[in-house]
C-alpha positions in Angstrom: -98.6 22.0 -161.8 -100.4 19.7 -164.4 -103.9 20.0 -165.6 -105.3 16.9 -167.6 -101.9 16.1 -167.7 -100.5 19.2 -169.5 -98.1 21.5 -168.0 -99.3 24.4 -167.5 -97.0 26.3 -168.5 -96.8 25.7 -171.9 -100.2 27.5 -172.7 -100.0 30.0 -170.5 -96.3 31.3 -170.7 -96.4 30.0 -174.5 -99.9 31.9 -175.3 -99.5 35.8 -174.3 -102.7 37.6 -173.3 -104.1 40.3 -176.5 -104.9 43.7 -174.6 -107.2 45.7 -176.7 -109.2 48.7 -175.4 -109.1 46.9 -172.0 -110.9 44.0 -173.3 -108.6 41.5 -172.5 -108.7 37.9 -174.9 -107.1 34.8 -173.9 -105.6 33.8 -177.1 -105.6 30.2 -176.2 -108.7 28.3 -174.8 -108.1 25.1 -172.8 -110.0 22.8 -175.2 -108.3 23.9 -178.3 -105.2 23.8 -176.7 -105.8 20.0 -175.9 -106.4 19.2 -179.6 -103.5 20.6 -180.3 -101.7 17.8 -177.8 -103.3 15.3 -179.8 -105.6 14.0 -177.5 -108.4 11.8 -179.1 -111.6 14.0 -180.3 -114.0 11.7 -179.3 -112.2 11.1 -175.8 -112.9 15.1 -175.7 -116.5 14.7 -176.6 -116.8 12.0 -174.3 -115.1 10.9 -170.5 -112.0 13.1 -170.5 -110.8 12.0 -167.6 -110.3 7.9 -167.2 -109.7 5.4 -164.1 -105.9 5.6 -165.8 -106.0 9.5 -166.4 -107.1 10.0 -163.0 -104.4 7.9 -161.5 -101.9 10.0 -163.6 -103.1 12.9 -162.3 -103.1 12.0 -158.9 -99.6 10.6 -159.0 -97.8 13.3 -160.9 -99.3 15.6 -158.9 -99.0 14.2 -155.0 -103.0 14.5 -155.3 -103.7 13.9 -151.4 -107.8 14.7 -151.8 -110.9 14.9 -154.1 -112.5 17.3 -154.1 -116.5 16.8 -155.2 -118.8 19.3 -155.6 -122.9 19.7 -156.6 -125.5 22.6 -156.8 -128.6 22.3 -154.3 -131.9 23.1 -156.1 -131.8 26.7 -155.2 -128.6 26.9 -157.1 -125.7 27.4 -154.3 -122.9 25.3 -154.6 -122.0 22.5 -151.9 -119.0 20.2 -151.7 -117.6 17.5 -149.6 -113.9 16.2 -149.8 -112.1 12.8 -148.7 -108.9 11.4 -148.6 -107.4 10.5 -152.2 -107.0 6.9 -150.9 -110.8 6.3 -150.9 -110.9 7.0 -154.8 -111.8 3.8 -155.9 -114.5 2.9 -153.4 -115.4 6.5 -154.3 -116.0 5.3 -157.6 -117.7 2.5 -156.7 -120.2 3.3 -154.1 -120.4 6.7 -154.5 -120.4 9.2 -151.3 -123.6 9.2 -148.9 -124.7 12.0 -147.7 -128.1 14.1 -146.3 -130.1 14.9 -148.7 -132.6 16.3 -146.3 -130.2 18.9 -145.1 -129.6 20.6 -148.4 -132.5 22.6 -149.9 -135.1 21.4 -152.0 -133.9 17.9 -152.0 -135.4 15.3 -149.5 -137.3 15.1 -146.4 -135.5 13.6 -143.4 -137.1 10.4 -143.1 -135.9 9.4 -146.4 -132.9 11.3 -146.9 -130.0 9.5 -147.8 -128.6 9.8 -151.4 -125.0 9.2 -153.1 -122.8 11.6 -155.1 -120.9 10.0 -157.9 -117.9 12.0 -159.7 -117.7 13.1 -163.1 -114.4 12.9 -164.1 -115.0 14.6 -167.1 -115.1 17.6 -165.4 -112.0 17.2 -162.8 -109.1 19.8 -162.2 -106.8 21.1 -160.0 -108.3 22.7 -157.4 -107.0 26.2 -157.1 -107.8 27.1 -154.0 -106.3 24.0 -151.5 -103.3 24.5 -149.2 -103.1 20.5 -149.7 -103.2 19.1 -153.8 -106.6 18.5 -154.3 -108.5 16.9 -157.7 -112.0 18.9 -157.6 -114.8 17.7 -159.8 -118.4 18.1 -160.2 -120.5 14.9 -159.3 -124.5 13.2 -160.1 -126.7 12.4 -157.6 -128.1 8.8 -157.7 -131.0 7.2 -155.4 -128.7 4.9 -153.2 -131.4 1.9 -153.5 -132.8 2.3 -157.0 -129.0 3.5 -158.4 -131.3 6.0 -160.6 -130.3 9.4 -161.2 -132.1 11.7 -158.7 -135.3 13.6 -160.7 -134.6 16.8 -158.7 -130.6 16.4 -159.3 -129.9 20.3 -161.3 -127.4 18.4 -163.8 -129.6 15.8 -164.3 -132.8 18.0 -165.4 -130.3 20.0 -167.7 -129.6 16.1 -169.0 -133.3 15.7 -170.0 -133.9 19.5 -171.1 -130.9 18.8 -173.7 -132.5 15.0 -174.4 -135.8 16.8 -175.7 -133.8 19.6 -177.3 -131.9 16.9 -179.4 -135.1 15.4 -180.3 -136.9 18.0 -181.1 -134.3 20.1 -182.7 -132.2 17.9 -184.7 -129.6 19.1 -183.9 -126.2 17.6 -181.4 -126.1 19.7 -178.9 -127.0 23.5 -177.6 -124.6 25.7 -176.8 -124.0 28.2 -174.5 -122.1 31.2 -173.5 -122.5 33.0 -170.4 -121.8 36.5 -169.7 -120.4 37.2 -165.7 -121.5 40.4 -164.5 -121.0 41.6 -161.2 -119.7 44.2 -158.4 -116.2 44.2 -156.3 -116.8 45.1 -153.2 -114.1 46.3 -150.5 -116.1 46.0 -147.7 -120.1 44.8 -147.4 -121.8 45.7 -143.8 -125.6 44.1 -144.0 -127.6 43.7 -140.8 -131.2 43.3 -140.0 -132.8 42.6 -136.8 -136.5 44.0 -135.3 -134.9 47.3 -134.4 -132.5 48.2 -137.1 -131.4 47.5 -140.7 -128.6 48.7 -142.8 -125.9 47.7 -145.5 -122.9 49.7 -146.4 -120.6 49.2 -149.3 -117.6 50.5 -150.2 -115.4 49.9 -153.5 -111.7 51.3 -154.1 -113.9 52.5 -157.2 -116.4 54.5 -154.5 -114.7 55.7 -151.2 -115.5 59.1 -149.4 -111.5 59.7 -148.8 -110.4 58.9 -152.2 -107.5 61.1 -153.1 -106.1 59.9 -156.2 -108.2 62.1 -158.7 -109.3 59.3 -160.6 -113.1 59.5 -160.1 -115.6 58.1 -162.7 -118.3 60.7 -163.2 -120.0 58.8 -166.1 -120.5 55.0 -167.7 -117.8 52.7 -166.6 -117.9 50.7 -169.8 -114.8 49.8 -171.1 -113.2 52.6 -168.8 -109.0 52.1 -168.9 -106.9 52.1 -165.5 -106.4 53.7 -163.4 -110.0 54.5 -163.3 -110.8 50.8 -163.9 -109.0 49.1 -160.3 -109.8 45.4 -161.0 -107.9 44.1 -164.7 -105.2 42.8 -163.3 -108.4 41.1 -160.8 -110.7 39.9 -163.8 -106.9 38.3 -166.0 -106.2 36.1 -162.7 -109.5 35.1 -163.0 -109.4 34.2 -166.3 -106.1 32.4 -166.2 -107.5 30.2 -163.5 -111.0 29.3 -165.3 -108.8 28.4 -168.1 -106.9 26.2 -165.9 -109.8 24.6 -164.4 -111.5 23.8 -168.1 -114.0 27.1 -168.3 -112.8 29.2 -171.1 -112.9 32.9 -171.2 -113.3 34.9 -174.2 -112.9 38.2 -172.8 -113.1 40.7 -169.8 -113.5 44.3 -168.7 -115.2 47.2 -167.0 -118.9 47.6 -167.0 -120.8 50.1 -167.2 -121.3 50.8 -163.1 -119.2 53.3 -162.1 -117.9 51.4 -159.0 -116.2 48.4 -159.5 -118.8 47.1 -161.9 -117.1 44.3 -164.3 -117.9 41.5 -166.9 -115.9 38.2 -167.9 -117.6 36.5 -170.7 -117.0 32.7 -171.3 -116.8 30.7 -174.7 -118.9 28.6 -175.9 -119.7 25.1 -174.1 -122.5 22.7 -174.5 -125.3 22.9 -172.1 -124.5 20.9 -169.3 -120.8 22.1 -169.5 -122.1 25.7 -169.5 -124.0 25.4 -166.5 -121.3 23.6 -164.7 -119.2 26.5 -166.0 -121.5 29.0 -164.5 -121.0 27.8 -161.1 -117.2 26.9 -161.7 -116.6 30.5 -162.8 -118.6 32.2 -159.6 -116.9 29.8 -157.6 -113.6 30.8 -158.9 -114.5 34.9 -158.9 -115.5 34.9 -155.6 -112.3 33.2 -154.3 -109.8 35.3 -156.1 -111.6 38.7 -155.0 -112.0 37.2 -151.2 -107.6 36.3 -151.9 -107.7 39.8 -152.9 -109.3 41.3 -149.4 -112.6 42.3 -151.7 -116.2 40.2 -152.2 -117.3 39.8 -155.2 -121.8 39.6 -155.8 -123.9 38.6 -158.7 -126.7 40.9 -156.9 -128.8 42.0 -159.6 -129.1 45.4 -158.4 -127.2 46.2 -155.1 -126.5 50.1 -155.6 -129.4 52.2 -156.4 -129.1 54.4 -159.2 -126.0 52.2 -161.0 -126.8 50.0 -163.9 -127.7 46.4 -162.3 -125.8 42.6 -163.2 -127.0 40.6 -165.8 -126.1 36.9 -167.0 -126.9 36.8 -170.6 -127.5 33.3 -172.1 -125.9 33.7 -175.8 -127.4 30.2 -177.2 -127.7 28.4 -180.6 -128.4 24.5 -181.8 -125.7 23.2 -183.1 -124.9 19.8 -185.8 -121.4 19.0 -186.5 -120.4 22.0 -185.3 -122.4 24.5 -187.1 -125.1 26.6 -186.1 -128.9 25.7 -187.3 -129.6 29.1 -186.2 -128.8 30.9 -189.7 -129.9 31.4 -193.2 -128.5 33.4 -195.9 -131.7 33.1 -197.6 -133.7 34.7 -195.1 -133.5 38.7 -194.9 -133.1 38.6 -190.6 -130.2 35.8 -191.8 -131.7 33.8 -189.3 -133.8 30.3 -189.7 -136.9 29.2 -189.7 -136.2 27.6 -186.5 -134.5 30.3 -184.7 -137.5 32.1 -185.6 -140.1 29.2 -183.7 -137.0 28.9 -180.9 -137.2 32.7 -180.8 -140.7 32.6 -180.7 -141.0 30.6 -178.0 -138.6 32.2 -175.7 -140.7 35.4 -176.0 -143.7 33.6 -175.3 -143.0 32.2 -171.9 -140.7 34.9 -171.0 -143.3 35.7 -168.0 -142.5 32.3 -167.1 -139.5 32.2 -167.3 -138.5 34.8 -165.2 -139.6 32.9 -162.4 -136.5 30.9 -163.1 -134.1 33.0 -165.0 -134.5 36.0 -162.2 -135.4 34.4 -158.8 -134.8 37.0 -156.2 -136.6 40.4 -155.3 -133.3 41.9 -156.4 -133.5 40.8 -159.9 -136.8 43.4 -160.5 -135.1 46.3 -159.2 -132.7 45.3 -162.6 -135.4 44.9 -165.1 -136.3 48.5 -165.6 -136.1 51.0 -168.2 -133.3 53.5 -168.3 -130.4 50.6 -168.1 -130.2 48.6 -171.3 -132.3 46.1 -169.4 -135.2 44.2 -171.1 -138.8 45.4 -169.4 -141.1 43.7 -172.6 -140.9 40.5 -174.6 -140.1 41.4 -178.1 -136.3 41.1 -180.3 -134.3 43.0 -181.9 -130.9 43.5 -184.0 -128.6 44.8 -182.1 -131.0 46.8 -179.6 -129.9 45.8 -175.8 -132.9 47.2 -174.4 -134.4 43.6 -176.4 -135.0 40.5 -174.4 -133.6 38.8 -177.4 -130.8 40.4 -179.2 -129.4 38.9 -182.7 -126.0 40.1 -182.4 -125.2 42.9 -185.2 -121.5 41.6 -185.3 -121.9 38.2 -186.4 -120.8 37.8 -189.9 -121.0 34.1 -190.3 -124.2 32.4 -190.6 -122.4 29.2 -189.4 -122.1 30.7 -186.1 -125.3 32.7 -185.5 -126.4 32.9 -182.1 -129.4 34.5 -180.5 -128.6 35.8 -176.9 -131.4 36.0 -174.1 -130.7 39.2 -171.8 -133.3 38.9 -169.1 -131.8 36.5 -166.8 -129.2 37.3 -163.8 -126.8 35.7 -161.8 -129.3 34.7 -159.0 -130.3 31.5 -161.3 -129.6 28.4 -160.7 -127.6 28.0 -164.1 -129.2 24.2 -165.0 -132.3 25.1 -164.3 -132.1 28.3 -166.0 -131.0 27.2 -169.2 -133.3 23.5 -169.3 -136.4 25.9 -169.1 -135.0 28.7 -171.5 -134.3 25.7 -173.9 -138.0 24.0 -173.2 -139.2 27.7 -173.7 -137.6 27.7 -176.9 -138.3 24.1 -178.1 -142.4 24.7 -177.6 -142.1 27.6 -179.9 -140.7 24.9 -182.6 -143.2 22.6 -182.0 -146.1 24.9 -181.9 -144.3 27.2 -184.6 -144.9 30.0 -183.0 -143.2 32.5 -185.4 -142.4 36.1 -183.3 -142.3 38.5 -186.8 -139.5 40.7 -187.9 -137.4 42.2 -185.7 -138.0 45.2 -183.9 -136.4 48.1 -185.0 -136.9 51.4 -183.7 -136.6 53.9 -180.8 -137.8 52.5 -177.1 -140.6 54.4 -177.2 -141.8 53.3 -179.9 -141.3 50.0 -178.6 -143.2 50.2 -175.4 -146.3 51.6 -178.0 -146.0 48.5 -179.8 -145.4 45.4 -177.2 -146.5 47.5 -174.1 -149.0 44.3 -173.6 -145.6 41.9 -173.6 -144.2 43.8 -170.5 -142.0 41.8 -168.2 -142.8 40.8 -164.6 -142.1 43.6 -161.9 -141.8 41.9 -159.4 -141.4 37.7 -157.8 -145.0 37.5 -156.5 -145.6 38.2 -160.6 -143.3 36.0 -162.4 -144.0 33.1 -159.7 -148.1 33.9 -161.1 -147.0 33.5 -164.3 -145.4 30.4 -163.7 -148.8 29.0 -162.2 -150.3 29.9 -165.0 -148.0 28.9 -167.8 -145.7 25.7 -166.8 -146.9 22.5 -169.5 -143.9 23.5 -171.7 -141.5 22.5 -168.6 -142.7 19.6 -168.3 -142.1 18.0 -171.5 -140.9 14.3 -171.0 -141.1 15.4 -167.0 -138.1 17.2 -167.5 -139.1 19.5 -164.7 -141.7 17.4 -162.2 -144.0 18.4 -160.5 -142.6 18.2 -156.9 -139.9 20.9 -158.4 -142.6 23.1 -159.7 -144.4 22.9 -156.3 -140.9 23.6 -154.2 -139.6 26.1 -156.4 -143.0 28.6 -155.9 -143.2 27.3 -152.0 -139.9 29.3 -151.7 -139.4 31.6 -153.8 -142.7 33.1 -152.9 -141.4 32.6 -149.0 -138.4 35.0 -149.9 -140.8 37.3 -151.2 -142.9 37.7 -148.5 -139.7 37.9 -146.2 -139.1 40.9 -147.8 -142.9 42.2 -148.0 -143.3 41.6 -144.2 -140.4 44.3 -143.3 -140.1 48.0 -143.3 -137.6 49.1 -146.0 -135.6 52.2 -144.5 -136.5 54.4 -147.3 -140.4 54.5 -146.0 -139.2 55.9 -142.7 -138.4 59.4 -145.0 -141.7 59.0 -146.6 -143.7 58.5 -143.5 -142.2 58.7 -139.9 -143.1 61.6 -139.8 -146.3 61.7 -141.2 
C-alpha cells in the first residue's frame, strides 16, 4: 500500500515504536516523515494532494472508489462513496445530496446542497474490502457556489480568519487528547416499561480468572492488567497512515478498559478534521477487534469520566506567541487576555464544549475534572492548565480540560478560539495562577463554578453569545438550532424515570 505516494513501509518498518512505561511514542510522524521525501513545504502547507497526485494515487493503487466524508452540525460523521470513474465530474460539480435529511442543516423544501472534496486531506481508506481514496469534503450552496454558513469546517474557517486577525499570528494549533472506554459488550434498552444497560470489559467481568484485577487507578497500569496496548499501537499506526499523528498512548486512569491516545499538534481545521478521523478510526479497529469503543463522558458510575482536552497555542513561523521569558508565569501578555477570555465564557462554552447530559455527570470534584473557572500550573483539577513540563517558551501551550468527546470538534474549537480572542480584545487579564490546595480553590473562585448540568450551560449561552458571533462566525440560525436541541435531549432525559429513583421511592 501507498499513502501520498510513499510506501508505507518505509516509515513504519524503518521507524520502530519507543515503549516507555507503557506510554507508547511513534517516533516518526507522517508530516515529518514527508519532508524528509523532499516534498515541497509550501505544497505541505497548501493542496497536498493535486488533480496529478490524485491520479497517481489512484492508479498505483487500483483505487476503484472515493470515499467522501463530512460532519452534520451535531458533530456525527456522514459519508457517501462513488465509483472512482466519476472523479472528475466529482471535481467539478461536486456531489448532491439532502441536506434536509442530515441534522441541523436544511429544511426539505430547500434542501439540496453539493459536497466538494478536499484533497488535502485524502488517504487510504483503511477499512474498505475494495481500494478506496477517503477524504473529507466542503459543503457549497449548489446555486450561489458559496460555502454553506452552517458547514462545521467552514465556521472553523472563519473562527481561524478572526483568530489570524486578531492575533497576529499564522495559525492556531491544536492537540487533542482521546479518552475513552473499550467495551466487550454494551446492552442499552429503553421502552415505557423497562430500561437498562449492561457493560462488560475483559478489564471488568464477573468470571475473570486470570488474577489480574485492578483494585486502584488504571493510569499508566502495564499488561497484563492493561488488555488494550497492542489495541491503542494499531490505532496509532493507522492514524499515522491516514495523516493524523499520534504522540503517544496508554492506560487511563478507569480501572476498566479506560485509555487515552493523544495526537500532535495540527492547525485548527486539521485538528478538528483529525478529531473525527481519529474516532472514526478507534471505533473501527475496536469493532475489528469484537469490542465498541465510547467517548461517553461518564458511562460507569463511580470510575473517572472521558475528557477531550484542547492543548492550544498561536503560532508565527512556527513559534508559539504564547511565551515570555520575561514574565514570571513565562507566559505572554496575550496568553494572559486569550486565557482570560477562555475563563470568562467558560459557562458558555460548555454549551458547546460538553453537549450531552453525560458530560455533567464528568465535571465533578473528586476526578481531576474542572468544576470552576480559574488556571493553574500544573493543577488538573484547573480548567486551564499551563503545562509544568514545558521547558521551551517557543512551544508554550495552554491546554483547556473541560471539554469531552461529545463535541462537535469545529465547533468546539471556533468558539474556544472566539472565547479566547474576546479576552484579547477586551484585555481581560485572569491574574496569577492559582496555586494551592482544592479547597482552597473552591473558597476563592466558588462564584466561577462550572455549569451542572445542559439546561445550565444552554442558559448561559442565552445569556452570553456576542463573542460567537464575531464576523458571523457562528449565525444566528446555528445559535437558535443548537439550544432547540440540545435542550430537547435534555428534556428527553428529564421526562423519564432513571432506575436508581425506583430504590429511593417505590416503595415509599
Amino acid at each position: 500500500m501507498r499513502v501520498f505516494g510513499i510506501p508505507a513501509q518505509l516509515w513504519f518498518h524503518s521507524y520502530p515504536s519507543i515503549r516507555l512505561h507503557q506510554v507508547t511514542y511513534p517516533v516518526k510522524s507522517l508530516f515529518f516523515l514527508l519532508a524528509e521525501v523532499d516534498i515541497d513545504k509550501a505544497e505541505l502547507s497548501g493542496n497536498l494532494f493535486s488533480v496529478k497526485r490524485i491520479e497517481e494515487l489512484i492508479h498505483e493503487n487500483g483505487i476503484r472508489f472515493l470515499g467522501v466524508k463530512y460532519t452534520d452540525l451535531v458533530g456525527r460523521l456522514r459519508h457517501v462513496t462513488v465509483p472512482i470513474r466519476r472523479l472528475k465530474t466529482v471535481m467539478q460539480e461536486g456531489i448532491g445530496f439532502d441536506a434536509s435529511s442530515v441534522l441541523g442543516f436544511k429544511a426539505v423544501d430547500a434542501g439540496d446542497m453539493c459536497l466538494f472534496p478536499d484533497f488535502g486531506t485524502a488517504f487510504i481508506e483503511p477499512f474498505a474490502k475494495l481500494p478506496t481514496v477517503s477524504c473529507f469534503a466542503d459543503i457549497r450552496d449548489p446555486v450561489t457556489d458559496k460555502a454553506y454558513e452552517r458547514d462545521p469546517r467552514e465556521v472553523l474557517r472563519r473562527a481561524m480568519n478572526v483568530a489570524k486577525k486578531e492575533l497576529q499570528c499564522d495559525a492556531m494549533m491544536f492537540l487533542s487528547e482521546f479518552e475513552f472506554y473499550l467495551f466487550d459488550k454494551a446492552e442499552y434498552f429503553s421502552d415505557k416499561g423497562s430500561v437498562y444497560y449492561k457493560l462488560e470489559s475483559r478489564e471488568l467481568t464477573k468470571d475473570n480468572r486470570s488474577g489480574y484485577i485492578l483494585v486502584d487507578s488504571g493510569y499508566h497500569t502495564a499488561p497484563p492488567f492493561d488488555r488494550s496496548m497492542d489495541l491503542r499501537s494499531e490505532v496509532c499506526r493507522i492514524c499515522d497512515e491516514c495523516g493524523v499523528s499520534m504522540k503517544y498512548h496508554h492506560h487511563e486512569s478507569g480501572r476498566f478498559s479506560h485509555v487515552e491516545i493523544e495526537s500532535e499538534f495540527h492547525s485548527g481545521l486539521a485538528a478538528a478534521d483529525g478529531v473525527m478521523l481519529g474516532k472514526y478510526i478507534i471505533k473501527n479497529v475496536a469493532l475489528r477487534d469484537g469490542r465498541t469503543a465510547t467517548f461517553m463522558p461518564k458511562p460507569i458510575y463511580g470510575e473517572p469520566g472521558s475528557g477531550m482536552h484542547f492543548h492550544q497555542y498561536a503560532s508565527s513561523k512556527g513559534i508559539s506567541l504564547f511565551g515570555d521569558l520575561r514574565n514570571p508565569t513565562r507566559l505572554s501578555k496575550l496568553a494572559h487576555f486569550y486565557i482570560g477570555g477562555i475563563l470568562n465564557h467558560a459557562p458558555s462554552l460548555c454549551a458547546f464544549t460538553n453537549p450531552s447530559t453525560s458530560s455533567f455527570r464528568r465535571l465533578i470534584p473528586g476526578y481531576e475534572a474542572p468544576t470552576m473557572a480559574f488556571f493553574s500550573i500544573g493543577n488538573r483539577t484547573a480548567a486551564v492548565r499551563i503545562p509544568g513540563y514545558i521547558r521551551d517558551v517557543k512551544k508554550m501551550e495552554v491546554e483547556y480540560r473541560i471539554p469531552d468527546g461529545t463535541c462537535n470538534p469545529y465547533l468546539a474549537i471556533a468558539a474556544v478560539v472566539l472565547a479566547g480572542v474576546d479576552g484579547i480584545v477586551r484585555k481581560l487579564d485572569p491574574g496569577m495562577p492559582f496555586q494551592g490546595k482544592l479547597k482552597d480553590a473552591e473558597k476563592k473562585f466558588g462564584s466561577h463554578a462550572l455549569p451542572r448540568s445542559l439546561p445550565e450551560a444552554l442558559a448561559a449561552l442565552r445569556k452570553d453569545n456576542d463573542y460567537l458571533r464575531r464576523d458571523d462566525v457562528f449565525s444566528e440560525g446555528i445559535l437558535d438550532f443548537w439550544q432547540r436541541y440540545k435542550q430537547a435531549e435534555a428534556e428527553s432525559i428529564m421526562l423519564r424515570p432513571h432506575p436508581w429513583e425506583y430504590n429511593l421511592y417505590y416503595g415509599c
